[in-house]
FIGURO-395435 format. One line per field, with one value per residue (C-alpha): residue in three letters; y, x, z. Coordinates in steps of 0.02 Angstrom, whole numbers. Layout:
# residues N
residuo (ALA / ...)
c2 (Y / ...)
c1 (X / ...)
c3 (Z / ...)
# end
This chain:
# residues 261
residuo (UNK / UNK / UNK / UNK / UNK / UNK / UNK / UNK / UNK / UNK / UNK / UNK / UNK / UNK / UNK / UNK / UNK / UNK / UNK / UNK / UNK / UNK / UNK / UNK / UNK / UNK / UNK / UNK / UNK / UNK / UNK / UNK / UNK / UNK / UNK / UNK / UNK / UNK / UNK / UNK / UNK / UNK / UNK / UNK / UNK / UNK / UNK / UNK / UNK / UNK / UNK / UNK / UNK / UNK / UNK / UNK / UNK / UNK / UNK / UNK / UNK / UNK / UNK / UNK / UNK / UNK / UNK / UNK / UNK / UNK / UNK / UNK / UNK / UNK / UNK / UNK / UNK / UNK / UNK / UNK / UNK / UNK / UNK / UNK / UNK / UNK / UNK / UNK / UNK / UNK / UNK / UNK / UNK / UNK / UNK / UNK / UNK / UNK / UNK / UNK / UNK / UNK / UNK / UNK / UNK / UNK / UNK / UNK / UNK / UNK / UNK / UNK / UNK / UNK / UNK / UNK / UNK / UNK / UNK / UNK / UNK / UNK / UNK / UNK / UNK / UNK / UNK / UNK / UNK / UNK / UNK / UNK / UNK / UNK / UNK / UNK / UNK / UNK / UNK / UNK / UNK / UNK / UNK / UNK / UNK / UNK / UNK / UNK / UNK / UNK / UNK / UNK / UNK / UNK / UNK / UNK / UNK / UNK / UNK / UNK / UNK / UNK / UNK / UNK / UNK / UNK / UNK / UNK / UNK / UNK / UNK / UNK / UNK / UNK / UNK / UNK / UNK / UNK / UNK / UNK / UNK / UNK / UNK / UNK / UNK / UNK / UNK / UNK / UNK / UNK / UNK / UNK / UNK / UNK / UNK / UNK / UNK / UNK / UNK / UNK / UNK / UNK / UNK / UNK / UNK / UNK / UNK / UNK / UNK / UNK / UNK / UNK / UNK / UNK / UNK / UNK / UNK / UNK / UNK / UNK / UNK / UNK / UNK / UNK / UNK / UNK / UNK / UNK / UNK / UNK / UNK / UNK / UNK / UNK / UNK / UNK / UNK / UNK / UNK / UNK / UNK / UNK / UNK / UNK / UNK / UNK / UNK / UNK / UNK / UNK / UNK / UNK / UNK / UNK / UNK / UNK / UNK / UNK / UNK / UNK / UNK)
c2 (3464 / 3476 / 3618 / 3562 / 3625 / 3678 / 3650 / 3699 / 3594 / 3653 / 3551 / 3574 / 3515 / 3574 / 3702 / 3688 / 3837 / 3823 / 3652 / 3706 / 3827 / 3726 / 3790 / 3770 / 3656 / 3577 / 3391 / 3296 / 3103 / 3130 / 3146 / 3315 / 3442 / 3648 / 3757 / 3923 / 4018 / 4023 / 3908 / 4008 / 4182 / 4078 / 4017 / 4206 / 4200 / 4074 / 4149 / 4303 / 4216 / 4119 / 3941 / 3843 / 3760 / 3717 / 3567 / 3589 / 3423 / 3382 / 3270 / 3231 / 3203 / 3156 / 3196 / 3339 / 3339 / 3369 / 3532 / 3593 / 3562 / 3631 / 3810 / 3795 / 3783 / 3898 / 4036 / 3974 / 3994 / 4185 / 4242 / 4133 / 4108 / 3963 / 3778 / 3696 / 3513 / 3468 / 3307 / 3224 / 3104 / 3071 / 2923 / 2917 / 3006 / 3125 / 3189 / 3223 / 3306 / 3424 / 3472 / 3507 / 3600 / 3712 / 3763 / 3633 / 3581 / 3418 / 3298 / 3185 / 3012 / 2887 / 2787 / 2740 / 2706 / 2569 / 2508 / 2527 / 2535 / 2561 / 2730 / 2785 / 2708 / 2779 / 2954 / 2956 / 2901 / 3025 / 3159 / 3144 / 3075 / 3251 / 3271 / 3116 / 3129 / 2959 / 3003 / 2880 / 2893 / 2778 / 2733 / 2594 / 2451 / 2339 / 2250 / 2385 / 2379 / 2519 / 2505 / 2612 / 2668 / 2756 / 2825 / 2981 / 2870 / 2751 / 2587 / 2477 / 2397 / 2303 / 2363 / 2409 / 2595 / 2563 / 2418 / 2528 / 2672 / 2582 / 2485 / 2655 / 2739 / 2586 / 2614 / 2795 / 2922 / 3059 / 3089 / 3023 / 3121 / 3002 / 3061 / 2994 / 2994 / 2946 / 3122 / 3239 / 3391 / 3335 / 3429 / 3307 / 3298 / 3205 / 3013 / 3003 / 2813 / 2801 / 2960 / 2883 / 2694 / 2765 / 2884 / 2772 / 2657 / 2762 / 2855 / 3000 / 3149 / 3097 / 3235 / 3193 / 3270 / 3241 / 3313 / 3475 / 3593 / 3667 / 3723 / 3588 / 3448 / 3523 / 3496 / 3322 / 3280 / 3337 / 3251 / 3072 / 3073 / 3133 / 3192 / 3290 / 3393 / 3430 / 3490 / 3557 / 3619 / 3660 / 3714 / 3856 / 3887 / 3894 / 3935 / 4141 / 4032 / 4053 / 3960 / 4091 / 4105 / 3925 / 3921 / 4032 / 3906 / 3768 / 3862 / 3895 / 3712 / 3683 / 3614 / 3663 / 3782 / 3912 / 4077 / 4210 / 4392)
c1 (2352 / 2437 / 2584 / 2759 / 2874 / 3029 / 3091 / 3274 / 3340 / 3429 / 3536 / 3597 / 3714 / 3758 / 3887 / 4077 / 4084 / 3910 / 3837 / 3671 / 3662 / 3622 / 3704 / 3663 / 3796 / 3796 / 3878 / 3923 / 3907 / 3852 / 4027 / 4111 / 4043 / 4050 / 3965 / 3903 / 3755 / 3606 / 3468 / 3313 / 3393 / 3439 / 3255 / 3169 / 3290 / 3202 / 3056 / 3072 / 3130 / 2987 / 3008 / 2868 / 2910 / 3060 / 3154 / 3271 / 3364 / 3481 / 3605 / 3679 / 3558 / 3587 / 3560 / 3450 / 3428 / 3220 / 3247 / 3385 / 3231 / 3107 / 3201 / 3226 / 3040 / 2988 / 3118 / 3062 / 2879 / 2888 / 2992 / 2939 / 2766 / 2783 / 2763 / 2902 / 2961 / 3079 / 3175 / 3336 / 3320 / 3153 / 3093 / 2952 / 2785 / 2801 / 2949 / 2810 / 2700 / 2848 / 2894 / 2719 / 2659 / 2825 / 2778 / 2816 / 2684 / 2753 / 2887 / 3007 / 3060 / 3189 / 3306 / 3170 / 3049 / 3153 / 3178 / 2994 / 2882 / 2737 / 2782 / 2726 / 2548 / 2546 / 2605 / 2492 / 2333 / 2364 / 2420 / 2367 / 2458 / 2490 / 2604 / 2704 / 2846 / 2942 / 3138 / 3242 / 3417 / 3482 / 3635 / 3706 / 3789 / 3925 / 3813 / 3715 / 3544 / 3508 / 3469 / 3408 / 3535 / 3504 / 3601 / 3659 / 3704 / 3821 / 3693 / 3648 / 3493 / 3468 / 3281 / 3243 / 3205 / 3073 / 2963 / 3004 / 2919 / 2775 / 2771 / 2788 / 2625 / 2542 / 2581 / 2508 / 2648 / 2596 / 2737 / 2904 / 3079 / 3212 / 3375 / 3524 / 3678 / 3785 / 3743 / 3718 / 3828 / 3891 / 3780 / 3802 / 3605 / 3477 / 3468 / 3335 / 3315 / 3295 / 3178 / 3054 / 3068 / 2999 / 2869 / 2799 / 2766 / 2672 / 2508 / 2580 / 2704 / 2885 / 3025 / 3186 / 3340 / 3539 / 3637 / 3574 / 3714 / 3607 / 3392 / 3392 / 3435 / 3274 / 3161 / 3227 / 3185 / 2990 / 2979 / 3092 / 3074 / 2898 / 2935 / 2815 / 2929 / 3122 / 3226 / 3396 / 3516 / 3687 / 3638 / 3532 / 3685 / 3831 / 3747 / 3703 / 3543 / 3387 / 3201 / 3117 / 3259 / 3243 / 3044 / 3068 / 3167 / 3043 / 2896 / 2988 / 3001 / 2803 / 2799 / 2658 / 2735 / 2653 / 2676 / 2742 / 2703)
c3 (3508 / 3651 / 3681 / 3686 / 3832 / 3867 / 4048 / 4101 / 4237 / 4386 / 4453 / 4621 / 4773 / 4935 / 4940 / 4973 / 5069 / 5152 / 5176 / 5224 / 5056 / 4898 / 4739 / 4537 / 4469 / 4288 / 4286 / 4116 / 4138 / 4296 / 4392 / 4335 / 4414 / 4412 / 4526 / 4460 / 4546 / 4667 / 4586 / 4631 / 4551 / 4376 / 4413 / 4412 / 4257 / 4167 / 4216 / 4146 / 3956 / 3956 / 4012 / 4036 / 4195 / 4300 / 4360 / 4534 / 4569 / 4709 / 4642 / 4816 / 4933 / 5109 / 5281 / 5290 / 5104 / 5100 / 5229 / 5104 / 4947 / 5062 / 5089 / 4899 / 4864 / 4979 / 4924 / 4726 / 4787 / 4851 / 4707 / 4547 / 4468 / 4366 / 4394 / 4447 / 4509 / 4635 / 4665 / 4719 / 4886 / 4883 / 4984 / 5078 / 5079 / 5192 / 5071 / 4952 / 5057 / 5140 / 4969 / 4923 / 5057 / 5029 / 4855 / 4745 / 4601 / 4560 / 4663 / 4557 / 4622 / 4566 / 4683 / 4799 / 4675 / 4607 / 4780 / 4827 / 4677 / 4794 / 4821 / 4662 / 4688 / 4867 / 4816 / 4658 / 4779 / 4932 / 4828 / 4653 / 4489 / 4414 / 4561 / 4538 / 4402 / 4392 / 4364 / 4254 / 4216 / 4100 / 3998 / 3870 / 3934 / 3854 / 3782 / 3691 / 3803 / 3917 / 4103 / 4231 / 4338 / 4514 / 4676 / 4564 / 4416 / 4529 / 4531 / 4394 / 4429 / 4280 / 4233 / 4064 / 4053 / 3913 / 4044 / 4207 / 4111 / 4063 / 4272 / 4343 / 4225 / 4277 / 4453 / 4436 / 4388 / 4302 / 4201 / 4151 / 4159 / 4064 / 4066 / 3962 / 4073 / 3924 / 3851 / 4000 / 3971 / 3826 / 3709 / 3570 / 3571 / 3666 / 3629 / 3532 / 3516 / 3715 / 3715 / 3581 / 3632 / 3798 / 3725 / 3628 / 3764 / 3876 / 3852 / 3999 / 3971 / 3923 / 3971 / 3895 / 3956 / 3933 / 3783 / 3717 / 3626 / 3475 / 3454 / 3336 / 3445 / 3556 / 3379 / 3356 / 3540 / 3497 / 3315 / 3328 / 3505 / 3505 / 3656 / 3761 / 3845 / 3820 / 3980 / 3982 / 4100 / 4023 / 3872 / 3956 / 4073 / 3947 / 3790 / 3718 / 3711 / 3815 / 3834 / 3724 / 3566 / 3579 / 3582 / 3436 / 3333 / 3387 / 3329 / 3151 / 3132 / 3129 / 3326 / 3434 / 3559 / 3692 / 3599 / 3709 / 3684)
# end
């Protein structure tokens, strides 16, 4: 059976007071925003308490965005020794192969797959599917269905999250990251419906992110979500929590979990 993992996210920006400097921010519903640290030291953090990977995001990419992830994977490279992914303004393939020939062990992608689904299948072919993690964030509209949304959580495109998951493994990602933007921050708890209507319709890793406040709500992501994966990024940041009290508290409630000694 296969381990379950625990992957805190980093979320990061460019700097107010140096644009060329990113800096670890945590967001709820996507638009509030609080800086508070250098990503790669919180990283060596994580490290140290045991996570089992890492997730840097840039949540506003732009002009020279990839160089900004690039100096973060290479600085993450020298100083970490853990897997980690890296994402946020994606869009073409030389994207991937800049941020994989900088450090990085897998490349997420979400606004450009949506606008290009081929870039999945051509990343996946030149590179290799374990590389390729296909980024969804999703929320609830007013009529109760959930749709991918991209751009940082400012488009609606109208796809179902549940068929875009299943187009995108077909297409050759390796793994999925969905992300509730209704919950992120709030730690109310992941949305569970979302995380198991997508699990359960693809055979490849599901990561499900947005809402974590308690251990329990990390257990619930792994049983009703059967979830493969559970990432987090405020709880880790705000919480007296860290990855390996929280791998403790997994591995009390029967989950398989890496055992750290």
């Amino acid at each position: 059976m296969l381990k379950r993992r625990l992957i805190p996210k980093l979320q990061m920006m460019p700097s107010s007071f140096d644009p060329e400097q990113m800096v670890l921010v945590i967001t709820s519903g996507f638009d509030k925003i609080t800086e508070i640290g250098d990503p790669v030291s919180q990283a060596k953090i994580y490290e140290a308490q045991a996570a089992d990977e890492l997730i840097f995001v840039d949540i506003r990419a732009g002009k020279n965005g990839i160089n900004r992830l690039a100096n973060v994977a290479r600085r993450a490279a020298e100083e970490i020794f853990m897997p980690f992914t890296l994402g946020g303004g994606v869009r073409t393939l030389d994207d991937f192969r800049v941020l994989l020939s900088n450090g990085a062990d897998k490349v997420s992608v979400n606004s450009a797959a949506v606008d290009d689904p081929q870039l999945i299948e051509n990343a996946a072919s030149m590179f290799g599917d374990q590389c390729v993690v296909l980024s969804i964030d999703a929320k609830l509209n007013a009529e109760g269905r959930y749709t991918v949304w991209t751009r940082g959580g400012t488009k609606d495109t109208g796809l179902d999250p549940v068929e875009w998951s299943v187009q995108g493994e077909k297409l050759g990602a390796g793994e999925i990251l969905i992300t509730s933007i209704d919950r992120d921050g709030s730690r109310k708890g992941l949305d569970i419906e979302l995380t198991h209507a997508v699990s359960d319709a693809v055979s490849i890793p599901v990561i499900t992110a947005g809402g974590c406040g308690l251990a329990e709500h990390f257990v619930e992501g792994f049983t009703a979500g059967d979830a493969s994966a559970v990432s987090a990024g405020t709880y880790f940041c705000m919480k007296d929590e860290n990855p390996m009290q929280t791998r403790s508290q997994i591995k009390n409630a029967g989950l398989p979990i890496r055992i750290v000694t």
